[in-house]
C-alpha positions as CSV (number, residue, x, y, z in Angstrom):
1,X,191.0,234.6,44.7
2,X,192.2,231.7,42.6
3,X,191.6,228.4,43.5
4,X,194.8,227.3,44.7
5,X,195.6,230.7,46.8
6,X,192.6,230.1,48.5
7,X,193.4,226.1,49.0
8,X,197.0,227.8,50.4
9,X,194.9,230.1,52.8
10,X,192.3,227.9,54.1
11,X,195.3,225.5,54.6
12,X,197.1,228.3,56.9
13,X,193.8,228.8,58.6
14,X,193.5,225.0,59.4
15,X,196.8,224.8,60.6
16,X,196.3,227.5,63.1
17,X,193.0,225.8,64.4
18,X,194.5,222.7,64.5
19,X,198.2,223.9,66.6
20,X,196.1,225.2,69.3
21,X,197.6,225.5,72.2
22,X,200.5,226.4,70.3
23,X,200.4,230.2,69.9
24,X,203.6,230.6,68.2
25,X,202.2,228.1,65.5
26,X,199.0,229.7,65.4
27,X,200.3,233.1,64.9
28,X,202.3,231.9,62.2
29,X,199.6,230.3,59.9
30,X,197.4,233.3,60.1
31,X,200.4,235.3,59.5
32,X,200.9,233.4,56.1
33,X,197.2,233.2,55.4
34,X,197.0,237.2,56.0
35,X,200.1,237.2,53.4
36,X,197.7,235.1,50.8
37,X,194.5,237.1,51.3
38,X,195.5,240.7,51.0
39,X,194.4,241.2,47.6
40,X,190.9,240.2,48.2
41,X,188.6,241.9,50.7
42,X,186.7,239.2,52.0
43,X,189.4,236.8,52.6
44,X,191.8,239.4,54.4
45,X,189.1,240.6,56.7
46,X,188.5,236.9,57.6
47,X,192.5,236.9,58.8
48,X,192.4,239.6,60.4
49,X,189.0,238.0,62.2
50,X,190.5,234.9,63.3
51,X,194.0,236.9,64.3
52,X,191.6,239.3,66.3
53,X,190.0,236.4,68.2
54,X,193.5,234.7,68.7
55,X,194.9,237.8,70.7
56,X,191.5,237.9,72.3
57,X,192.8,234.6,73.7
58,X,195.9,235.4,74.4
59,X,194.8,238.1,76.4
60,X,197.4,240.9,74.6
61,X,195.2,243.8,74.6
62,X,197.3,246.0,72.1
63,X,197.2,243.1,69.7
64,X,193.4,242.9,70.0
65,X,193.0,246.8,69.4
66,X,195.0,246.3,66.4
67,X,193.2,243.9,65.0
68,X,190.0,245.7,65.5
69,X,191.1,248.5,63.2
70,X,192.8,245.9,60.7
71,X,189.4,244.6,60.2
72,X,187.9,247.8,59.9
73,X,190.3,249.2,57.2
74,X,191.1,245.6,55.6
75,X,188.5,245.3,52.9
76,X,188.5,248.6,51.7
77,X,192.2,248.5,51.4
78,X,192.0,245.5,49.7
79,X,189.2,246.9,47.1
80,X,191.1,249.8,46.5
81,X,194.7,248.2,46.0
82,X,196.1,249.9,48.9
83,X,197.4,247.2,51.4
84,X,201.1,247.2,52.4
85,X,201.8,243.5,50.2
86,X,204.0,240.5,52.3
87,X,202.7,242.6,55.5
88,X,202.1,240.1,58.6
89,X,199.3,241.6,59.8
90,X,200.2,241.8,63.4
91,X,200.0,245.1,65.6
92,X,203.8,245.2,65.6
93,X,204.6,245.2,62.1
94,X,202.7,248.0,61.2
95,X,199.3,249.3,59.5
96,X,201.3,250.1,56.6
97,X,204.1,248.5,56.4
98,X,205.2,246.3,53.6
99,X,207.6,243.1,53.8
100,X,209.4,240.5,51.4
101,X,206.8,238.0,51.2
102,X,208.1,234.5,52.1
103,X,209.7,232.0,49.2
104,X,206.8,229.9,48.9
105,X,204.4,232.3,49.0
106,X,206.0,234.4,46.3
107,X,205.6,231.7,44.2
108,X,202.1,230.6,44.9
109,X,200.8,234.2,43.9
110,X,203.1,234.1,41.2
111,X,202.0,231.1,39.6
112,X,198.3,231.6,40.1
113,X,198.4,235.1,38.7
114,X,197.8,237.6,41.5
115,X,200.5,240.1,40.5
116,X,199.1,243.1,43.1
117,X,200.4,246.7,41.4
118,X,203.1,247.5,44.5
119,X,203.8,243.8,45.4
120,X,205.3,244.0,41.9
121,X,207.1,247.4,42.8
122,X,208.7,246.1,45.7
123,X,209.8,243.4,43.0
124,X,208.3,240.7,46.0
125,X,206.2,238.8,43.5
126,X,208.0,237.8,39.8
């Protein structure tokens, strides 16, 4: 992971320790730090660990079920390339689903050179 994607994730995952209470705010950090870490196996498990223990918290039992099997199937898909790039994360959007990845974000993993095969595709990272 390039240094300043993974200064951008642990950033995101600070942020969501640091909004608690604030679910909304906490959900979207580790949303954007799942964005960052999909290409590398370690760091995308870890999002889907701390989004795991957050619906723990929140008590949504389909979200924690989800998150179980993220973490299960996160590293390999990261290893082998097949991880559905600008994907939340979250039970709702999807196992497979990929999404436009946010402005900012697009250009973060631009600019430090992580150029995933179907992220470029999707023509979601220039």
């Amino acid at each position: 992971m390039p240094a300043a994607v993974r200064a951008a994730f642990e950033t995101e995952l600070r942020r969501a320790r640091d909004a608690a209470p604030d679910t909304d705010t906490m959900w979207d950090a580790l949303e954007r730090a799942h964005i960052l870490s999909q290409a590398w196996a370690w760091p995308h498990t870890r999002a889907h660990w701390h989004m795991f223990r957050l619906a723990v918290r929140c008590r949504d039992r389909a979200e924690t079920v989800g998150q179980v099997v993220r973490i299960l199937v996160a590293g390999a898909g990261s290893v082998t390339g097949r991880v559905p790039y600008g994907n939340t994360g979250r039970t709702a959007a999807g196992l497979l689903t990929p999404m436009p990845l946010p402005e900012d974000l697009r250009v973060l993993l631009g600019r430090a050179g992580a150029r995933p095969a179907d992220a470029q595709a999707l023509g979601t990272i220039s």
